[in-house]
C-alpha positions as CSV (number, residue, x, y, z in Angstrom):
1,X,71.5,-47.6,43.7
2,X,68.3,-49.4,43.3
3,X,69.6,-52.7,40.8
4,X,66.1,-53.0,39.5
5,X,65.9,-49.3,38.3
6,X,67.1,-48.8,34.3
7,X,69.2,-45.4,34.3
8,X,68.8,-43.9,30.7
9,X,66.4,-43.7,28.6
10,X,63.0,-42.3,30.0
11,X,59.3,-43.7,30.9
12,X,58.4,-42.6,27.8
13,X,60.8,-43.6,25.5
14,X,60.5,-46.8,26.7
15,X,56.7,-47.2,26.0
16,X,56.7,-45.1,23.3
17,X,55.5,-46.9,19.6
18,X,57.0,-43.8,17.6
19,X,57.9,-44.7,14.1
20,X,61.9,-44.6,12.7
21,X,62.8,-42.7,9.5
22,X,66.2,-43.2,7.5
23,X,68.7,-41.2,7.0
24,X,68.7,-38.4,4.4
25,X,70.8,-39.7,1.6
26,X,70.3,-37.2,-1.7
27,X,69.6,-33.7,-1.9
28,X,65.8,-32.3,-1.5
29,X,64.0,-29.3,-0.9
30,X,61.1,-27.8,1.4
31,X,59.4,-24.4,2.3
32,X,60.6,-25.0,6.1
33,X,63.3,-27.3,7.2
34,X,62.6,-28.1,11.0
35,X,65.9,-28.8,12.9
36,X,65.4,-30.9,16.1
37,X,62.6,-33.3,16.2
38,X,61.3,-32.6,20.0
39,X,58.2,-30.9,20.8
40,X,59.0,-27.3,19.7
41,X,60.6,-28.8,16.3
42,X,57.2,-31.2,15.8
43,X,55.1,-28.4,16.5
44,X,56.4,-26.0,14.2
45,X,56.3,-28.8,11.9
46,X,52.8,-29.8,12.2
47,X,51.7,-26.3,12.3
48,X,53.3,-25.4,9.3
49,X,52.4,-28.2,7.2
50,X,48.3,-27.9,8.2
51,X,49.0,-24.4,7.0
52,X,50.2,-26.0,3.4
53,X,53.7,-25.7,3.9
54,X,56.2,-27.8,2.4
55,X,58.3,-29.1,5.3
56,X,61.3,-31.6,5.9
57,X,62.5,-32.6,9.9
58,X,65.8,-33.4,10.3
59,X,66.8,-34.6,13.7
60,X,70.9,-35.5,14.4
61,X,70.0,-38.9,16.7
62,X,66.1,-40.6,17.7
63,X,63.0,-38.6,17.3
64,X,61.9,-37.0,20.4
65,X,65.2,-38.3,22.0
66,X,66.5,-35.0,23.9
67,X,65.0,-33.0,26.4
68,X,61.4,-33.7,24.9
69,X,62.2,-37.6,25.5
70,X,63.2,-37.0,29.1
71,X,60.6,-34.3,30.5
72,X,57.9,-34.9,33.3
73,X,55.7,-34.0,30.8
74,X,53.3,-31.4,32.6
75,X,51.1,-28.9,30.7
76,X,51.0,-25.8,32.9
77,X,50.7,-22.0,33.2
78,X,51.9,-22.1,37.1
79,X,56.3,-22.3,36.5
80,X,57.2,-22.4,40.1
81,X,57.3,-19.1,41.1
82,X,57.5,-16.9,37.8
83,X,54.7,-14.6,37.8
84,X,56.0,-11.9,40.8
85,X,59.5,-12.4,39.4
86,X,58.0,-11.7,35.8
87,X,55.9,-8.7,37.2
88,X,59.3,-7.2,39.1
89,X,61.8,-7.3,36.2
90,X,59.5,-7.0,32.9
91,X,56.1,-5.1,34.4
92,X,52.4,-6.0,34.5
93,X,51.5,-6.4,31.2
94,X,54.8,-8.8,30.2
95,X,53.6,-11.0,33.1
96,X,50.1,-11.0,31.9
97,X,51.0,-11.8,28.0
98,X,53.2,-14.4,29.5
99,X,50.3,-16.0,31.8
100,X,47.9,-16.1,28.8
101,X,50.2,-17.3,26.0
102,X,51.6,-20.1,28.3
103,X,47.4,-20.8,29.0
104,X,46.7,-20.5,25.2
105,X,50.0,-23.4,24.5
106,X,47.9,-25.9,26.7
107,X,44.4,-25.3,25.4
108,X,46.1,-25.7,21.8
109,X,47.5,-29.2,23.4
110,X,43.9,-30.4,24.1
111,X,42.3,-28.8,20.6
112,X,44.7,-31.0,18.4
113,X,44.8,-34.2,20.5
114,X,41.0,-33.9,20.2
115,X,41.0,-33.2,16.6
116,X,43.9,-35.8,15.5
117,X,42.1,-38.1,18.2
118,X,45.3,-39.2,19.8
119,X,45.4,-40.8,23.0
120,X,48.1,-39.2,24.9
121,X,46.9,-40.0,28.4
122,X,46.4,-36.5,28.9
123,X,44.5,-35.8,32.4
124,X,43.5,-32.5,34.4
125,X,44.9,-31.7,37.6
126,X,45.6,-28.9,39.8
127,X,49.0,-27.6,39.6
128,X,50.9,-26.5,42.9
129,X,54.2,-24.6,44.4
130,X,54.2,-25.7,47.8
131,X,56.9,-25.4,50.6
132,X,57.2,-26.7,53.8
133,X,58.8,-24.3,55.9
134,X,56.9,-21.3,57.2
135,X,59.6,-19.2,56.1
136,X,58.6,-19.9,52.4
137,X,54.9,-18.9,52.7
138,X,55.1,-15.0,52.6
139,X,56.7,-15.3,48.5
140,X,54.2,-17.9,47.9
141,X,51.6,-15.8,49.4
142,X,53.2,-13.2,46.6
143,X,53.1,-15.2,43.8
144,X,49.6,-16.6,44.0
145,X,48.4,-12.8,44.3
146,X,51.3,-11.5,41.3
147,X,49.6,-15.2,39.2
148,X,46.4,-13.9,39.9
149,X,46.9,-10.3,38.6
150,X,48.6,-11.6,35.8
151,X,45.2,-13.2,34.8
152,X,45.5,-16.9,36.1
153,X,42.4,-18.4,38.6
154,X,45.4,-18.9,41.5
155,X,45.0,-19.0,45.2
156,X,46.9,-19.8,48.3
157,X,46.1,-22.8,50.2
158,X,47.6,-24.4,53.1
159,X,46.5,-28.3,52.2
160,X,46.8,-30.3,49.3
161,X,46.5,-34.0,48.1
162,X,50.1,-34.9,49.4
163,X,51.1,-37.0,51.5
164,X,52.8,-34.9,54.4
165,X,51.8,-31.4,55.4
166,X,52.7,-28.1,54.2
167,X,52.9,-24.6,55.2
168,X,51.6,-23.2,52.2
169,X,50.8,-23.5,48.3
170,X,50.1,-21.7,45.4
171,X,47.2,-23.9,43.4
172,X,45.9,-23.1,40.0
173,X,43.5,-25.2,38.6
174,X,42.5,-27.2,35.2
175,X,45.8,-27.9,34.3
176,X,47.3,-31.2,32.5
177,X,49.9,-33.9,32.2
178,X,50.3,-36.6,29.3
179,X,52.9,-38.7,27.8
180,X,54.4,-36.1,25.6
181,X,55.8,-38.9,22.9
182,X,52.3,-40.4,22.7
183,X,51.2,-36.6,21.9
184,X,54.4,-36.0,19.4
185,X,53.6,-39.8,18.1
186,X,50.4,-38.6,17.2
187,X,51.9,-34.9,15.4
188,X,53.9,-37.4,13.6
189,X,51.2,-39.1,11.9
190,X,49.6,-36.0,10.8
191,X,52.5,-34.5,9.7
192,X,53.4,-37.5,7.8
193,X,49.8,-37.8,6.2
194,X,49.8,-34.6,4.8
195,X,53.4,-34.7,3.0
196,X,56.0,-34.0,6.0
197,X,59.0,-35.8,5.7
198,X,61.2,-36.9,8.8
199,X,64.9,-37.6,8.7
200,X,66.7,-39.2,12.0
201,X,70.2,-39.5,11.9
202,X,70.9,-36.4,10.0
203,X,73.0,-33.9,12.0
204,X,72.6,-31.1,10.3
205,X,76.2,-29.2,10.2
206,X,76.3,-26.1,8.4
207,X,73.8,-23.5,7.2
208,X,74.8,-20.8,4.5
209,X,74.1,-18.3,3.6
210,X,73.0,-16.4,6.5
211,X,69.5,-16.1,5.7
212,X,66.8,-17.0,2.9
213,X,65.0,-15.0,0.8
214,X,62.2,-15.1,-2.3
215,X,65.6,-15.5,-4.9
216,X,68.0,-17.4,-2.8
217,X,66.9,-20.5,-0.2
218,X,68.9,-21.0,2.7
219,X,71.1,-24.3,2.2
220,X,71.5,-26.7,5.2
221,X,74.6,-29.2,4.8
222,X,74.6,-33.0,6.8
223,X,76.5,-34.8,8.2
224,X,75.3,-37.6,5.5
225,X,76.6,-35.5,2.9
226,X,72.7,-34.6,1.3
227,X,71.8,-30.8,1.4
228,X,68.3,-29.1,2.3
229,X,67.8,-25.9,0.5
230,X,64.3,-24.1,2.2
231,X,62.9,-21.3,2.3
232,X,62.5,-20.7,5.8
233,X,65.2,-22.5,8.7
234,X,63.7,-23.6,12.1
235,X,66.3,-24.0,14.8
236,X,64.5,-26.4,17.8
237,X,67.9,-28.1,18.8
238,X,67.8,-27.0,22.5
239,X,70.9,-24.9,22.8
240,X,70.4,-23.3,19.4
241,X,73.6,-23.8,16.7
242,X,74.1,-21.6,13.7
243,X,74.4,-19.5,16.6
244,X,77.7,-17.1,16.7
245,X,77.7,-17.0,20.3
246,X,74.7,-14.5,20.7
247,X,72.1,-16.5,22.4
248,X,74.5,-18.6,24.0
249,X,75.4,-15.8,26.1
250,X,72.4,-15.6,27.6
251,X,71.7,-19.4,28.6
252,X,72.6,-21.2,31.2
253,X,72.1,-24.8,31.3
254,X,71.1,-27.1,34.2
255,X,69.9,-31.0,34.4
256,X,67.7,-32.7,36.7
257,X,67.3,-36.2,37.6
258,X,64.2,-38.0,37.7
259,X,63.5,-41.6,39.6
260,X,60.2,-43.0,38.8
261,X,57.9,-45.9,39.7
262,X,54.8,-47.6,40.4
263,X,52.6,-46.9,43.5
264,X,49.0,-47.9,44.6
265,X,46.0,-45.5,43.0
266,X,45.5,-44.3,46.4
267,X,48.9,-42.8,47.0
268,X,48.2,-40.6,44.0
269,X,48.6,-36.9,45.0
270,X,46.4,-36.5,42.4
271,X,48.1,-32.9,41.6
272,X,51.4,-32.0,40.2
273,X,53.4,-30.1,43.0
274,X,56.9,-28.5,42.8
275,X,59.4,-27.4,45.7
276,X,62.5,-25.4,45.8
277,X,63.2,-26.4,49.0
278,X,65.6,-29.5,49.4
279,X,67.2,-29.3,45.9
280,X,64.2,-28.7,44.4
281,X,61.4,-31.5,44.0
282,X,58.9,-31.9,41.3
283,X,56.3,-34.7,41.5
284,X,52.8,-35.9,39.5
285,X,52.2,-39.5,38.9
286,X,50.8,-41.2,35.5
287,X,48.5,-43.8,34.6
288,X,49.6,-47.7,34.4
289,X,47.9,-50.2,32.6
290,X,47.5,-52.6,35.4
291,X,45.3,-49.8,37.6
292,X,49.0,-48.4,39.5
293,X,50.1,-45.2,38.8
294,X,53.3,-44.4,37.7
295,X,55.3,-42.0,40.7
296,X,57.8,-39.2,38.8
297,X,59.9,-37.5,41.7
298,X,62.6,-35.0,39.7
299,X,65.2,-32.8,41.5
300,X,69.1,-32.8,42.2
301,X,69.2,-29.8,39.8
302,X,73.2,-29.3,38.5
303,X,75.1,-27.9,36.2
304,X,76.4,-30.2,33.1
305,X,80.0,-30.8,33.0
306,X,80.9,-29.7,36.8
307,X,81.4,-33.1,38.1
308,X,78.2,-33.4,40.4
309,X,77.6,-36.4,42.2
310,X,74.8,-37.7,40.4
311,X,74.9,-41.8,41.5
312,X,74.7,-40.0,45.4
313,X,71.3,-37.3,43.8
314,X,69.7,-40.5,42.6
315,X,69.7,-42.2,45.8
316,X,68.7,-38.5,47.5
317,X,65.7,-39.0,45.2
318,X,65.0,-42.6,45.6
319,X,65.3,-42.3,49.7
320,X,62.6,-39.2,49.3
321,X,60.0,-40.7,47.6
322,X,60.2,-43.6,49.6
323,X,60.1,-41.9,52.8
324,X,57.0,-40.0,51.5
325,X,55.2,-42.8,49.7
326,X,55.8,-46.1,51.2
327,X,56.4,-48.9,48.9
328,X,57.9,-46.3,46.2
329,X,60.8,-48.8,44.8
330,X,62.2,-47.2,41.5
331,X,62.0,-48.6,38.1
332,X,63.1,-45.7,35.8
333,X,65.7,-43.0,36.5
334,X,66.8,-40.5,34.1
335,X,68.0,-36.9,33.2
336,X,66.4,-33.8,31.7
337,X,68.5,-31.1,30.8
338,X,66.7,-27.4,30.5
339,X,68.8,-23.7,29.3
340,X,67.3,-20.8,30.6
341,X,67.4,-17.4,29.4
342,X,69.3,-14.4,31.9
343,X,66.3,-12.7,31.4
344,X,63.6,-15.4,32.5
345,X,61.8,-15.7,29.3
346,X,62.0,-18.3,26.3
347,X,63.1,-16.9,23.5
348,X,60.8,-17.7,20.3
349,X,61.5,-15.7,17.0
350,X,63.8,-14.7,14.3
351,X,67.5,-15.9,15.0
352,X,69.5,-13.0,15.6
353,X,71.9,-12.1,12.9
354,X,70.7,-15.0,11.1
355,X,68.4,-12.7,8.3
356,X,65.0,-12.7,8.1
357,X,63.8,-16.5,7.5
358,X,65.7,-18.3,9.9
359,X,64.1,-18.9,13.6
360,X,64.6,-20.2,16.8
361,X,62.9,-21.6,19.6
362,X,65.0,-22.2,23.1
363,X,65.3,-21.0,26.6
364,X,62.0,-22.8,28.2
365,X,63.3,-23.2,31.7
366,X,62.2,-26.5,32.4
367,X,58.4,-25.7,31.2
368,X,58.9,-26.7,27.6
369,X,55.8,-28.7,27.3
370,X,53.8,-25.9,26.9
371,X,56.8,-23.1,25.6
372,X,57.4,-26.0,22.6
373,X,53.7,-26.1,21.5
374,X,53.5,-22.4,21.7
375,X,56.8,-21.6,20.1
376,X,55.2,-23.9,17.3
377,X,52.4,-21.8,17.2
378,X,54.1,-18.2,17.1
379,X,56.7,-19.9,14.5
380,X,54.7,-21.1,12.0
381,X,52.6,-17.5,12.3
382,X,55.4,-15.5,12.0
383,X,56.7,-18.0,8.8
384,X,53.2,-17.6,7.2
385,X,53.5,-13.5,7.4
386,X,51.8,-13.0,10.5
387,X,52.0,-10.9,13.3
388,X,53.4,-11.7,17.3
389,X,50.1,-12.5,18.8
390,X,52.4,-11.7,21.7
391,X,54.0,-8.4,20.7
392,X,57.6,-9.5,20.9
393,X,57.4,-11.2,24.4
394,X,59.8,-14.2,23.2
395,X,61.9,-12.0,20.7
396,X,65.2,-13.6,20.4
397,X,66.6,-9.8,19.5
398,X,65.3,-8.1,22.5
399,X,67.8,-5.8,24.3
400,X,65.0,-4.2,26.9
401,X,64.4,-7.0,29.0
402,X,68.6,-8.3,28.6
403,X,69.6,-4.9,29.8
404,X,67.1,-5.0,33.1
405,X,68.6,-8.5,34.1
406,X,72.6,-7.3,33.8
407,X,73.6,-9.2,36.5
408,X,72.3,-12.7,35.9
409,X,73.7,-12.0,32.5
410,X,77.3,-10.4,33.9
411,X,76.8,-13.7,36.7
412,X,76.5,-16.2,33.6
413,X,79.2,-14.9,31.6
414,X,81.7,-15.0,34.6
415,X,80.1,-19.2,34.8
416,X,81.2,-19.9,31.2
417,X,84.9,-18.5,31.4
418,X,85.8,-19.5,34.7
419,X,85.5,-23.0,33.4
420,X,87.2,-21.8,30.2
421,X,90.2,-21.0,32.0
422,X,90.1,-22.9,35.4
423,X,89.2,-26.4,33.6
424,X,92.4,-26.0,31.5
425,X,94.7,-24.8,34.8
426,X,93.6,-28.4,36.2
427,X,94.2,-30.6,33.2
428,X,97.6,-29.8,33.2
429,X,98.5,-31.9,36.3
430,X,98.7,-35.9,35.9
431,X,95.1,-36.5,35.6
432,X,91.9,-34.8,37.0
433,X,90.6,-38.4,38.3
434,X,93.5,-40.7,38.6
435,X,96.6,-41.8,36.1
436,X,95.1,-43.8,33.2
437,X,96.7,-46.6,34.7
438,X,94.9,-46.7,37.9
439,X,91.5,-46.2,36.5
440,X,88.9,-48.8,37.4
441,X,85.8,-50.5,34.9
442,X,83.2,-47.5,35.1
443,X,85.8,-44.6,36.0
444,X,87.3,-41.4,33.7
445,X,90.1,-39.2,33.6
446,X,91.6,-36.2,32.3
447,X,95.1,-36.6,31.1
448,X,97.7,-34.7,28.9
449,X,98.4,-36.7,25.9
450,X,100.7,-34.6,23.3
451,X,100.3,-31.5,25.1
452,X,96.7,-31.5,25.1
453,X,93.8,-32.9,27.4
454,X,92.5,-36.5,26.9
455,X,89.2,-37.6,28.5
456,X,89.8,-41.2,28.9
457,X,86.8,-43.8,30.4
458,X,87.5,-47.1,31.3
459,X,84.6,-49.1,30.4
460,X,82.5,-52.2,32.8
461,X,84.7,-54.8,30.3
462,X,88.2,-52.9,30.9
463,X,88.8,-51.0,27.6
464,X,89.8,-48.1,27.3
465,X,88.1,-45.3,24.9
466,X,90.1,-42.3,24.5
467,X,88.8,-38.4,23.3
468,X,90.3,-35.2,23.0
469,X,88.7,-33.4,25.8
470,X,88.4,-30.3,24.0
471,X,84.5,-29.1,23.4
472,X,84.0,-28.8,19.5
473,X,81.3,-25.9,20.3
474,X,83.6,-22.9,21.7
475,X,86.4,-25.0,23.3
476,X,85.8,-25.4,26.8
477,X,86.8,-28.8,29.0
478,X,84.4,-31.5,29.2
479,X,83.9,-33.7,32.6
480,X,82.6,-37.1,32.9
481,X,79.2,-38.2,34.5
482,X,79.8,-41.2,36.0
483,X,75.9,-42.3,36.3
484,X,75.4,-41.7,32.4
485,X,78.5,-42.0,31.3
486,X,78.5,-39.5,29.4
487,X,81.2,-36.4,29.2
488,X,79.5,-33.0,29.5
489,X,80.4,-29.4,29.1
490,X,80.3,-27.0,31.4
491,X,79.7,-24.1,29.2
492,X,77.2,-24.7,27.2
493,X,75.6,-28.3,27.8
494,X,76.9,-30.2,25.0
495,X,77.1,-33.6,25.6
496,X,79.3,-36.9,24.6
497,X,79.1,-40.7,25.1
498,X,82.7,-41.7,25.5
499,X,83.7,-42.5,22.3
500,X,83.1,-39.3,21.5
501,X,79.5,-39.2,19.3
502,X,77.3,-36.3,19.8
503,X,74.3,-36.8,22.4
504,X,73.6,-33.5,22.6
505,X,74.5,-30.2,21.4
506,X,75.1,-27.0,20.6
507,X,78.1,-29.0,19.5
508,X,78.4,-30.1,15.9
509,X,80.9,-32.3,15.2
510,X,82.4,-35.1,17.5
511,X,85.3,-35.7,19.8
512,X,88.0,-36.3,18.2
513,X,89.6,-40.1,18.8
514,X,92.2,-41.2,20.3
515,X,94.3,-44.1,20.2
516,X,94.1,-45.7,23.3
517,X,97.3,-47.3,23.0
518,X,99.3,-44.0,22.8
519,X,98.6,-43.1,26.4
C-alpha cells in the first residue's frame, strides 16, 4: 500500500463544499418525500420541485455519501459493451430507446448546469471500449456497428489518446465527465431556494401503508422518531428497501476499487476508456487547480461480502497505472459499489407491489451518472401524471425482458442462497478467521457466541468491537473487508462499520451489539 494514499472517502467528497442539514426531529409533510440523497434522489427532487411540488429529502447518513459520492463520475451513452447485448436479448428498438434516453440524461446534465450556472468541471471527451488483445476486436467491431444502429455517432478505431497501444476501440464522441457533488451541490441550492427541504441523518425505517392515494398519504417512520406523510414515496437508496424481496431478486451487487492521483497535463488520455480485460479497467482524468490533472484508474471488480482481497486489488491498481503513466503515485483510493439488473436494464418506475404513488429508481450498472439524472427525469413525469417518454423501458414490473434473461436470473438466485446456507455451515467451526484470542490490531473473525455467529474486529488500538453477524435485511452472513473495514453481505450489498451502524443498505436497522467481554 501506498502510505501517502487516504483509503475512504472519495476525490469528491473530499473537495466537495456541500452544505449539512439536521436531523428531522417533528413530524412534517410533502407532495414527494425523496429517500436517498445521491444523484437519482437529487434529481427527482429538483425536478419535482421546479415542477411546484412540495418535496422533503431524507437521506440515512451524508448527502451524496453512497455510490453517488464514490463514482468516476462519467456522463455517457457508450456502457462498455451494452448496445449488441441490448439488441440480442430485448430487440432493436429497446436498444435504440436505451441509446437515446441514456443521450437525452446527459444533454439534460449540461441544460441545468447551464441554467443554475454551476461550475461542475464538466468537460467533453470521447468516450472509448478498448482492448488490447486481438482476440477482443471482432465483439468490439460488433458493438460499435449494434451502438451505431442503435442511433449513437460510434465507430471503430484502432488508436486512441492512451498511452500504450491497442488492438481496437469502440469511440463515441461529445461525451462528458464532471465532479458529480459539485453538480448535486449545485441541485442542492436550487432545490433549497425554491422550498425543498433536506434531512441527513434520518434513516427512514418503515413505510405504511403500501401505497398513497388522493384520501390517504403514504406515512414514512425514522429512525429519529418524526414521520413524513406524502403523497407520492421516491425510493433512490441504491438497493431499494420497502422492497419484499421482488427487485432484490433480480440484482446483483458488485464493488470496484478506484486509486487516483495527480499526473502532468500531457499524460492526459484526454478520453475516458474502459477495459474488461485484466479485471476490468476504467480510466479518465480531472482537472486540478495547480494545472495537473487528476488520474482515476477503477477495476478489481468483486462481490461484497465474499472476502476478496481488496488491500492486494489496490496495489494491482496502483502498480497499473504506474506502469502505464510514469510518475502516477496514488493519493485517493476508494470503493464504488453498483447492483445490476438480471435483465441488463435500470429499473426506473412504480415500485412493484408498492401501489400506485410509490417509485423506484435502482439497477444502473455502474453508469448511474447518467441512469440517476434520467431516472429523475422519468420520475418526476410519471409523479406529475405524465406518460413513459420511454414506453416502459425501465419498468420495475416488467416480466418480458425478466423471462428472456432466465438464466442470469436462475444464476443470481443460486449466488444469494448458496451464501445463505454455505456462510452458516462455516460459522459453525471455531472461527472463520482465527479464535478471538489470536486476532491481531486490524483483523476480524467469525465466532459462535451463544449459539449464534459473532463478527468480531479487533481494532489498530486493540479493542475489541463485537456484532451479531446476522444481516438485518434477509438474514444472510456478513464478512469483513479488511481495507475498509467494513463487514459486507454477500447477498444483497448491505454494509456495516464494525460496531455495527448502517453504511449502506438495503438493510434497515443495525447490528446488533455485543459485549465484547462475553466472548
Amino acid at each position: 500500500m501506498n502510505e501517502r494514499a487516504h483509503t475512504g472517502d472519495s476525490y469528491w467528497m473530499r473537495t466537495a463544499a456541500l452544505p449539512s442539514f439536521g436531523p428531522l426531529r417533528e413530524d412534517t409533510e410533502a407532495d414527494a418525500a425523496v429517500v436517498g440523497s445521491g444523484i437519482a434522489g437529487l434529481s427527482t427532487a429538483w425536478e419535482l420541485a421546479r415542477a411546484g411540488r412540495s418535496v422533503v429529502v431524507l437521506e440515512g447518513d451524508r448527502l451524496a455519501g453512497g455510490v453517488t459520492g464514490h463514482t468516476t463520475g462519467k456522463l455517457t451513452a457508450l456502457h462498455t459493451a451494452a448496445y449488441h447485448g441490448l439488441r440480442e436479448r430485448h430487440g432493436e428498438d429497446a436498444a435504440r430507446r436505451y441509446a437515446a434516453s441514456q443521450s437525452a440524461a446527459l444533454r439534460h446534465v449540461h441544460d441545468v448546469a447551464g441554467e443554475l450556472g454551476i461550475d461542475c468541471r464538466l468537460e467533453r471527451r470521447p468516450a472509448f471500449t478498448y482492448c488490447e488483445r486481438a482476440d477482443g476486436v471482432d465483439a468490439l467491431r460488433a458493438e460499435a456497428e449494434a451502438a451505431r444502429a442503435a442511433g449513437l455517432d460510434a465507430s471503430f478505431v484502432t488508436t486512441s489518446g492512451l498511452p500504450f497501444p491497442i488492438a481496437g476501440a469502440v469511440r463515441v464522441d461529445d461525451q462528458a465527465q464532471f465532479h458529480p457533488l459539485a453538480y448535486l451541490g449545485g441541485l442542492v441550492d436550487a432545490l433549497v431556494a425554491r422550498g425543498g427541504r433536506i434531512h441527513e441523518r434520518t434513516r427512514v425505517t418503515g413505510l405504511d401503508p403500501d401505497g398513497g392515494d388522493d384520501l390517504r398519504p403514504c406515512r414514512l417512520t425514522t429512525d429519529t422518531g418524526a414521520t413524513v406523510s406524502a403523497r407520492h414515496v421516491v425510493v433512490a437508496t441504491h438497493h431499494p428497501v420497502f422492497d419484499r424481496a421482488v427487485l432484490a431478486t433480480r440484482l446483483t451487487q458488485h464493488r470496484d476499487l478506484v486509486v487516483a492521483g495527480a499526473v502532468p497535463a500531457g499524460l492526459d488520455p484526454d478520453g475516458m476508456y474502459i477495459t474488461q480485460e485484466g479485471g476490468k479497467r476504467s480510466v479518465r482524468t480531472a482537472p486540478l487547480p495547480d494545472g495537473d490533472r487528476l488520474l482515476i484508474v477503477t477495476g478489481e471488480v468483486f462481490q461484497p461480502g465474499t472476502g476478496h482481497d481488496t488491500e492486494a486489488g489496490y496495489a494491482r491498481l496502483e502498480a497499473w497505472a504506474a506502469r502505464h503513466f510514469p510518475g502516477f503515485t496514488a493519493t485517493h483510493r476508494w470503493a464504488a459499489q453498483d447492483n445490476a439488473a438480471t435483465d441488463d436494464l435500470p429499473l426506473i418506475g412504480r415500485m412493484p407491489g408498492r401501489g400506485e404513488n410509490v417509485y423506484v429508481a435502482t439497477g444502473f450498472a455502474g453508469w448511474g451518472m447518467t441512469g440517476g439524472v434520467l431516472a429523475g427525469m422519468v420520475l418526476a413525469g410519471l409523479v406529475e401524471g405524465g406518460d413513459d417518454p420511454w414506453d416502459g423501458l425501465y419498468d420495475p414490473g416488467r416480466v418480458g425482458s425478466v423471462l428472456r434473461t432466465a438464466p442470469a436470473f436462475a444464476k443470481a438466485q443460486w449466488d444469494t442462497g448458496k451464501h445463505f446456507v454455505k456462510d452458516r455451515l462455516d460459522s459453525l467451526g471455531d472461527g472463520t478467521g482465527g479464535p478471538v484470542s489470536e486476532l491481531r490490531p486490524g483483523g476480524a473473525t467469525v465466532v459462535r457466541h451463544g449459539g449464534k455467529p459473532c463478527a468480531v474486529h479487533r481494532d489498530d488500538e486493540g479493542a475489541l468491537h463485537a456484532v451479531s453477524a446476522v444481516c438485518t435485511h434477509l438474514g444472510c452472513l456478513v464478512a469483513f473487508n479488511p481495507a475498509e473495514r467494513t463487514w459486507e453481505c454477500p447477498c444483497h450489498g448491505s454494509r456495516f462499520d464494525p460496531d455495527g451502524r448502517i453504511l449502506q443498505g438495503p438493510a434497515l436497522h443495525p447490528l446488533e451489539r455485543i459485549d465484547p467481554d462475553e466472548l
